[in-house]
C-alpha positions as CSV (number, residue, x, y, z in Angstrom):
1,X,36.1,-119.4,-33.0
2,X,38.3,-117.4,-30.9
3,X,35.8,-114.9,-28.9
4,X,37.6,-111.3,-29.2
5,X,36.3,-109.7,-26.2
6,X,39.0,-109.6,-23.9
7,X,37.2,-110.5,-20.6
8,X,35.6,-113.5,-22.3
9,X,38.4,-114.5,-24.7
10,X,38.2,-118.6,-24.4
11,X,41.7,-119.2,-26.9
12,X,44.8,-117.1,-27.9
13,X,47.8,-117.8,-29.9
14,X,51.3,-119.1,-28.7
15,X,53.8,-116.7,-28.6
16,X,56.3,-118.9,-30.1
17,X,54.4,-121.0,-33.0
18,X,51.1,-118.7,-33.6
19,X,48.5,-121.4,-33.2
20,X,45.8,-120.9,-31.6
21,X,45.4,-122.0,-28.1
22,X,43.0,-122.2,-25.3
23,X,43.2,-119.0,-23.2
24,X,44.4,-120.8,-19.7
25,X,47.1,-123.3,-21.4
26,X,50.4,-122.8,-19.7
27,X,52.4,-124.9,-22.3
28,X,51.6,-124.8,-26.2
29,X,50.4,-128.3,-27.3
30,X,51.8,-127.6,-30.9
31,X,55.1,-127.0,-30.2
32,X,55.5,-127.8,-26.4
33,X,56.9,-124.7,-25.3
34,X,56.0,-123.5,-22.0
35,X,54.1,-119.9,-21.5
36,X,54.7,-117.4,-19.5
37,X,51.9,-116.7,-17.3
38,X,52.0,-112.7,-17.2
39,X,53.4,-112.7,-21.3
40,X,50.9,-115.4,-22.3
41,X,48.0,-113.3,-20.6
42,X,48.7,-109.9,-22.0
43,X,49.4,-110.9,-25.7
44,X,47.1,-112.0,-28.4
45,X,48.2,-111.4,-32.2
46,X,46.8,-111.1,-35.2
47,X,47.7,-113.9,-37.5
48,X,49.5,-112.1,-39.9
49,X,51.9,-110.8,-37.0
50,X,52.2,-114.4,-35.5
51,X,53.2,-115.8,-39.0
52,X,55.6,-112.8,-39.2
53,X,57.0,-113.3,-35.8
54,X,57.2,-117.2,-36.0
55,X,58.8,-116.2,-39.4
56,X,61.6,-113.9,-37.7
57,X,62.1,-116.2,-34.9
58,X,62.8,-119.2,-36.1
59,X,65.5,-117.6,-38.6
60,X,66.9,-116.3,-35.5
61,X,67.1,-118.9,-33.7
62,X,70.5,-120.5,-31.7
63,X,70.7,-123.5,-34.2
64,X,69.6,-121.5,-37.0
65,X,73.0,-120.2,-38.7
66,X,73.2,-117.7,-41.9
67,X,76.9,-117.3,-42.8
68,X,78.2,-119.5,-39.7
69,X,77.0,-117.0,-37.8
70,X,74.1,-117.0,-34.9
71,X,71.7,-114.1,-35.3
72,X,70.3,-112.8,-32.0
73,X,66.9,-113.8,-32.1
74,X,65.9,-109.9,-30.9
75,X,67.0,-108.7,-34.3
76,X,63.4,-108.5,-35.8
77,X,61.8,-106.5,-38.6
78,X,58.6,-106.2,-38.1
79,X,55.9,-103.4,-38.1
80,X,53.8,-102.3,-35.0
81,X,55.0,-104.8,-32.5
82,X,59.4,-104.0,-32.8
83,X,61.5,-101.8,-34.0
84,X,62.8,-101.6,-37.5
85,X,66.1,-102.5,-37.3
86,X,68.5,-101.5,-40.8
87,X,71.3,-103.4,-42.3
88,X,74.9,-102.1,-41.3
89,X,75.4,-101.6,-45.6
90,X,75.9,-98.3,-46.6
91,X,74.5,-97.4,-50.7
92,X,77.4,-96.0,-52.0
93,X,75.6,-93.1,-53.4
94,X,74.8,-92.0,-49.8
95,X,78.3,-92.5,-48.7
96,X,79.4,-90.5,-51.4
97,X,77.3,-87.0,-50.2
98,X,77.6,-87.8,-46.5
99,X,81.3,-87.5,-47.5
100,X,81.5,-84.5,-50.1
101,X,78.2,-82.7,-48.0
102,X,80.6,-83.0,-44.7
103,X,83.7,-82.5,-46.4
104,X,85.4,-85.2,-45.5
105,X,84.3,-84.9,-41.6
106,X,81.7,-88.0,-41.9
107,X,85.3,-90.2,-42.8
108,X,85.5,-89.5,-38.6
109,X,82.6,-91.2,-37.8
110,X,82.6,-94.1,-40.0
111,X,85.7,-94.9,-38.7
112,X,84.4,-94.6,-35.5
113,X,81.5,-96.7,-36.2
114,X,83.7,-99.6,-38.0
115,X,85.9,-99.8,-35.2
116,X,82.7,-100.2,-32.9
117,X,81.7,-103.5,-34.5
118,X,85.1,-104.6,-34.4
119,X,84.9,-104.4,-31.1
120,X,81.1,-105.0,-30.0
121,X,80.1,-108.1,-32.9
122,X,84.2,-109.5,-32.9
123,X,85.1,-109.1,-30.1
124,X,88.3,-107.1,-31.5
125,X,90.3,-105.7,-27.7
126,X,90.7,-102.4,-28.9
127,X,90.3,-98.6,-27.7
128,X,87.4,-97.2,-30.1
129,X,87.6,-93.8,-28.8
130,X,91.5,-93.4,-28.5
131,X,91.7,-95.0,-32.3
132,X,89.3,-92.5,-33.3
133,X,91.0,-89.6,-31.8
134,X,94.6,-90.7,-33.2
135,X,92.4,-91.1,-36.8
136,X,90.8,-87.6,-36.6
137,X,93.8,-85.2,-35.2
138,X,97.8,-87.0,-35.4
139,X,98.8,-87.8,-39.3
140,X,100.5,-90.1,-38.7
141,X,98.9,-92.3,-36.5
142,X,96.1,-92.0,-38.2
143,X,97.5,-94.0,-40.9
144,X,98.3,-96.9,-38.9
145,X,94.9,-96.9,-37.3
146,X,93.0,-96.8,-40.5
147,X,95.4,-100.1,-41.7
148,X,94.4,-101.4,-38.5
149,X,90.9,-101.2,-39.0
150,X,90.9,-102.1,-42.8
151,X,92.9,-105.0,-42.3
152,X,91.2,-106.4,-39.6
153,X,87.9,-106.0,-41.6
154,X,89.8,-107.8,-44.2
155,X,90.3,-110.7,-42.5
156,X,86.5,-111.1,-41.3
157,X,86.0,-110.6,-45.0
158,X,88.5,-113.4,-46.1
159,X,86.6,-115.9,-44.1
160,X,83.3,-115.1,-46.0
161,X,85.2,-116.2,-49.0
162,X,84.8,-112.8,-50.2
163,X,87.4,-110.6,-52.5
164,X,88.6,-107.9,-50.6
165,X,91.2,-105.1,-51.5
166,X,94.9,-104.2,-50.2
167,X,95.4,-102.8,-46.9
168,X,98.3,-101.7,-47.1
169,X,98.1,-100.1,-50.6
170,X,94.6,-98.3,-50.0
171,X,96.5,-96.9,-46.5
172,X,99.5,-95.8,-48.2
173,X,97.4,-93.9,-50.3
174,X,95.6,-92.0,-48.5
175,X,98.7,-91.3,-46.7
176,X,100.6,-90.0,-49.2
177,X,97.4,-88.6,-51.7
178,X,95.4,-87.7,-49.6
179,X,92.8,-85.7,-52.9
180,X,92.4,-89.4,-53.8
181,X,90.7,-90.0,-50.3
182,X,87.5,-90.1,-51.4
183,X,88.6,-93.1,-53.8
184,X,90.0,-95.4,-50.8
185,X,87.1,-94.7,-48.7
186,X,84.5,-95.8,-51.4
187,X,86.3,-98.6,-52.3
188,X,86.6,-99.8,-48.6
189,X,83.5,-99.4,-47.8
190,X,81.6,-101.7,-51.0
191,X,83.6,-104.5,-49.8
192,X,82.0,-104.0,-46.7
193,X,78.8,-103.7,-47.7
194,X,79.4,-107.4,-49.5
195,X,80.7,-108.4,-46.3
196,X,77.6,-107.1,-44.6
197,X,75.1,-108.6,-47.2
198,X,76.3,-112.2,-46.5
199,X,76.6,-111.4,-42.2
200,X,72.9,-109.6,-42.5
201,X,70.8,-110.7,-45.3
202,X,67.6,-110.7,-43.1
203,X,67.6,-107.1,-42.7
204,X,66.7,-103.7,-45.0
205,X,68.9,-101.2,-46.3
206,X,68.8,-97.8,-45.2
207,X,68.2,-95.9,-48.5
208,X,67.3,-92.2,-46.8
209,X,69.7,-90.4,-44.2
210,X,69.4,-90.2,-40.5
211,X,68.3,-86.9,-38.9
212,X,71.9,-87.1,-37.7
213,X,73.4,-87.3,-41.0
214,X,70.7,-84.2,-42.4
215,X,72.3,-81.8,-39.4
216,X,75.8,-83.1,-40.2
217,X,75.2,-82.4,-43.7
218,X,73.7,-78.9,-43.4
219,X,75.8,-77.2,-40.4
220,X,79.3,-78.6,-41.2
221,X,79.6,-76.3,-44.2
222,X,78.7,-73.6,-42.1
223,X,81.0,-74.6,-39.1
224,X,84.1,-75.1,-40.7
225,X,84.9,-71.2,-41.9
226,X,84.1,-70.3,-38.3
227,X,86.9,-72.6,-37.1
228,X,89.0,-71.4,-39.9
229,X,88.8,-67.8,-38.7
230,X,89.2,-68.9,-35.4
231,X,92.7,-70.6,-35.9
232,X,94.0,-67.8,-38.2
233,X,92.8,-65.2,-35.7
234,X,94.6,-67.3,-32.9
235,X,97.8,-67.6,-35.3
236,X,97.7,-63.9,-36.1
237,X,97.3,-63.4,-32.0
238,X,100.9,-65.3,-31.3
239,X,102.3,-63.5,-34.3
240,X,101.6,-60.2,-32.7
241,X,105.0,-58.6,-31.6
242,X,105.7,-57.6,-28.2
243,X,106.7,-54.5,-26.6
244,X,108.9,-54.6,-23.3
């Protein structure tokens, strides 16, 4: 029986398989792994959260591969111990207000977000924040950034063996109809949320919004007509004739 009292605790459980241990054992004679000495002295889990944790880690593990890809072993969802960590899908009910409820504005940010993985779990070379910038303020350019970005998403999706929409076509779009925005953005973003299923399949979806998303939602509406008065009152200012 393992004694609970910590000052006379005679066994604890490895860190790494869950069984239980005597308290001074510096390498687990289940699964050989050596202890650290300040860790192994500091930690004693229930074993419900040893079962989780053995659970977690060996799903993480360097020779463990979901969709030919290695999962960092830190990305655990567990209660009390870590923190909950949500899947990078996005329920296309929620995209669809966090859109409309922004008016349009949240389209910044998820590009801004996509881009970041691109760059952070790819290793895609690219400037997040000067793609962003062209995306949010120069027409244009903001055109061939989002083909960037789709297409490049595209191929990572290709390689999952996943179907996938046009570039090209959903770009040209929203370049040249831009009321059917809303369209090319939803349609984008469920073959991600495929593409994120199959990379992430170990981790929850995010059903509820973010406090972020719940200030972005409420103050945007109320924003915007204050920078629309501001740029007509600035207009009607360089309009003003002048007097010599």
């Amino acid at each position: 029986m393992n004694n609970t009292t910590p000052n006379n605790q005679k066994t604890k459980f490895c860190i790494y398989c869950g069984k239980e241990i005597p308290v001074n054992a510096k390498k687990c004679s289940y699964c050989f792994q050596w202890l650290d000495d300040e860790i192994s002295s500091e930690n004693s889990y229930s074993n419900v959260n040893n079962s989780v944790d053995k659970f977690t880690e060996n799903e993480t593990r360097p020779g463990n591969v979901i969709g030919n890809q290695n999962y960092n072993r830190n990305r655990r969802v567990n209660t009390g111990l870590f923190t909950e960590e949500y899947s990078k899908i996005i329920p296309i009910r929620r995209f669809y207000l966090l859109m409309a409820l922004t008016l349009g504005l949240y389209g910044i940010y998820w590009f801004y977000k996509n881009s970041s993985y691109l760059r952070d779990e790819f290793g895609k070379d690219i400037s997040v924040g000067l793609r962003t910038l062209a995306f949010a303020i120069i027409p244009i350019a903001s055109t061939f950034v989002f083909y960037e970005l789709i297409n490049d998403m595209k191929k990572l999706m290709e390689e999952k063996g996943l179907e996938t929409y046009s570039p090209g076509l959903n770009a040209l779009i929203l370049l040249f109809f831009p009321c059917l925005g809303m369209w090319v953005f939803i349609n984008v973003q469920e073959s991600l949320n495929d593409f994120w299923k199959v990379r992430e399949p170990q981790l929850p979806v995010r059903r509820e919004f973010d406090n972020a998303e719940i200030i972005a939602m409420i103050f945007t509406p109320l924003i915007l007509p204050v920078l629309l008065f501001l740029f007509l009152f600035f207009f009607y200012l360089l309009n003003l004739p002048y007097y010599y």
